[in-house]
C-alpha angles and dihedrals in degrees: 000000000000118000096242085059108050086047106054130138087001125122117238149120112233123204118202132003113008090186105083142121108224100203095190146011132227151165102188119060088218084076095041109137124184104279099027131151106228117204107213092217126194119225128100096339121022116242094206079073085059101043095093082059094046090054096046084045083060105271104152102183118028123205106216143173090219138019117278129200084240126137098225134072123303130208115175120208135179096235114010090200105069089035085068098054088051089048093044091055086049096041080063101043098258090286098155083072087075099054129079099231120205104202106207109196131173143087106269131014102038094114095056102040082056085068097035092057095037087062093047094053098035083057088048085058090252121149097230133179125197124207117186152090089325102052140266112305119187133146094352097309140105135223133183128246126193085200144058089227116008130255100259094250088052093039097050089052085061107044087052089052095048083053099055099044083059101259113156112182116038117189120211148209109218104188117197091247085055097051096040084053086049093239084157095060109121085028134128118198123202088198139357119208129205119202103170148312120230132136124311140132101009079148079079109026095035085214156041097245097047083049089057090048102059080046090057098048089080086065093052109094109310092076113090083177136016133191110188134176101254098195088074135110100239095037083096091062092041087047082056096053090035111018089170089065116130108235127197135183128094092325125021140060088333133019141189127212137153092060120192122187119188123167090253103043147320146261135207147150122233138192129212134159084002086296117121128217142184119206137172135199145180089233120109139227137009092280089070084042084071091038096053090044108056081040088064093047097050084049087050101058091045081065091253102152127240091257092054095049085048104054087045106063087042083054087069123102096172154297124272111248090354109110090320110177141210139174125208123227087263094055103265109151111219121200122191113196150174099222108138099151133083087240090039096058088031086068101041101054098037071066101047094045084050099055093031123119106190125000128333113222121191134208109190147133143181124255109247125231089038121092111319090195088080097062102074088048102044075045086060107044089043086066092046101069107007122084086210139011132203117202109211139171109267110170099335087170107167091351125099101247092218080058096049090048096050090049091051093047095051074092107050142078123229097279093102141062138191145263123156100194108082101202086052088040096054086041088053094058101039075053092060097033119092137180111317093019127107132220113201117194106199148198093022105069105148099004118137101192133031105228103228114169102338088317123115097205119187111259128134133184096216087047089054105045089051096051085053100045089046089050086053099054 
């Protein structure tokens, strides 16, 4: 694409040729082409330190917050950062404009609303894609993502290719560090959904109300509909930026009541528009009970009837990594999930304990380098519920993993150990656990690799549990 093009309705000063093709665009020197624009981004390290690089690796026009003595073209910006996302929306043809696009925001429960939406609409007839911690889906094939929410070069390539293959409503996860970086810029979104807000990366925000902030940028002006839980704590400041905003939970615009909770599914009514519904799923715990529900009023107010939405959640069998669940040949029941929050791990094992028959044992760690405040308290809700704990390595990255663990159990009484290799740690438990227990093996849930020093190495927890469930047979 021509510069000019490329270029067009943003602000800017350009410095050298103006007539060229830029063929690519990138961020990181390790994707420079020949022909690339190179965006000289500010965050741990400063790109403009990388842009003579860039230019010898083949970059032939760099974007900059401030001149370089640098022989390509220039084009200074005031934040690089939400001029990409601009560029990237006009590098592929604005092709997001074609899409209806379900924002999912909140701290815990985005993954799985994805699915449950994608099986609502899939049984509407609708062509749907789904970006998020789970990967890319789209027209029965998966790709990989090395992020929640990607990074806007990498987002607007699939949405165009999500375009082009004849989807037609993407749902996607908008994660707090997207949204503060201003990923969504150029977006439109149909609908925005907003599952919760609870404690996570304070390592980043540095507090709870910065956090909320980058949350409620989704509701400022790219959001044409909204459906929040409104039995949430930060509902109230959403209400203020959208106060047309449907809200669900045990009061509101929706509500859900009759809650049943097995330890293979649930089951609930709810009332909308002073109609009433029952609806099952195999889907377990209250928590679901928030997810399904917010599902059904999005789908609603795409026009999706009551049957269809309906048919779709009981379509689900279940979500990858998101209280998956096994049983061993002597009746030990296995559950592989996601929960790396105080509140995430606070809701999955209420449940456990609930539905357990004998004693609930649970592997699980903290990523290093992220918000060490939230140790001592996963620590102490893990002893709340759980007979025994086991303190592993989850992603330690640059921290020593003996740190991490003493910090987590800071938190915790004398009912743990640790072991620090998780294969050992999870074999350790199934070891203990006997007919009627379960063993909950938190914080990975879909996961394909364990970050240690820099290095993604390939380790999963479902994997895991399978090889060892198989061994056992």
């Amino acid at each position: 694409m021509y510069l000019d093009q490329l270029l067009a309705g943003l602000p800017y000063e350009i410095r050298g040729n103006d007539e060229i093709e830029i063929t690519s665009l990138c961020c990181n020197t390790a994707c420079v082409k020949q022909n690339s624009m190179f965006f000289c981004l500010k965050g741990e390290v400063d790109g403009h330190d990388f842009a003579k690089k860039a230019v010898y690796d083949g970059a032939i026009c760099l974007v900059v917050s401030r001149w370089l003595d640098v022989n390509a073209t220039q084009i200074l910006v005031q934040d690089t950062r939400r001029f990409m996302s601009l560029v990237a929306k006009n590098f592929y043809n604005s092709a997001c404009d074609g899409l209806k696009i379900v924002a999912i925001v909140g701290t815990n429960g985005k993954t799985s609303c994805s699915y449950i939406l994608d099986a609502i609409f899939s049984c509407a007839g609708y062509s749907t894609g789904v970006i998020g911690t789970n990967g890319i889906v789209f027209n029965g094939k998966k790709y990989n993502s090395s992020l929640t929410t990607p990074d806007p070069i990498d987002l607007h390539f699939w949405l165009e290719k999500m375009y082009q293959s004849g989807v037609k409503v993407v749902f996607l996860e908008m994660s707090a560090h997207a949204l503060h970086f201003d990923k969504h810029l150029g977006l439109t979104f149909a609908c925005t959904l907003f599952t919760n807000f609870t404690q996570d990366h304070l390592d980043f925000f540095g507090s709870m109300q910065k956090y909320a902030k980058a949350k409620l940028k989704a509701f400022t002006h790219c959001t044409q509909n909204a459906v929040i839980n409104g039995d949430d704590q930060l509902s109230s400041e959403i209400l203020k930026i959208f106060p047309n905003a449907v809200t669900f939970g045990k009061s509101g615009d929706c509500t859900f009541k009759d809650v049943t909770l097995f330890d293979s599914g649930l089951k609930f009514s709810w009332t909308m528009l002073d109609e009433e519904f029952e609806q099952t799923s195999s889907l377990s715990g209250l928590f679901n009970v928030y997810n399904c529900l917010g599902c059904m009023v999005v789908a609603r107010l795409f026009g999706i009837s009551s049957q269809t939405i309906k048919e779709g959640v009981e379509k689900i069998d279940g979500i990858e990594g998101r209280n998956q669940t096994f049983t061993t040949v002597g009746g030990v029941r296995v559950v592989v999930d996601f929960a790396h929050t105080p509140d995430g791990i606070e809701y999955i094992l209420r449940y456990l304990k609930e539905t357990t028959k004998g004693s609930l044992f649970v592997v699980f760690g903290c990523g290093g380098n992220s918000d060490s405040f939230k140790r001592p308290l996963m620590g102490a809700i893990v002893c709340k519920y759980c007979d025994w704990a086991t303190i592993t390595n989850d992603n330690p990255r640059f921290e020593d993993p003996m740190s991490i663990a003493k910090d987590i159990q800071k938190g915790m009484n004398n009912r743990h150990d640790v072991i620090l290799d998780r294969v050992e740690a999870i074999k350790s438990a199934l070891k203990k656990a006997q007919k009627g227990d379960t063993v909950v093996l938190l914080g990975k849930g879909a996961e394909s690799f364990q970050e240690v020093k820099g290095i993604k190495r390939p380790y999963s927890d479902l994997d895991t549990v399978c090889g060892l469930l198989y061994d056992a047979e």
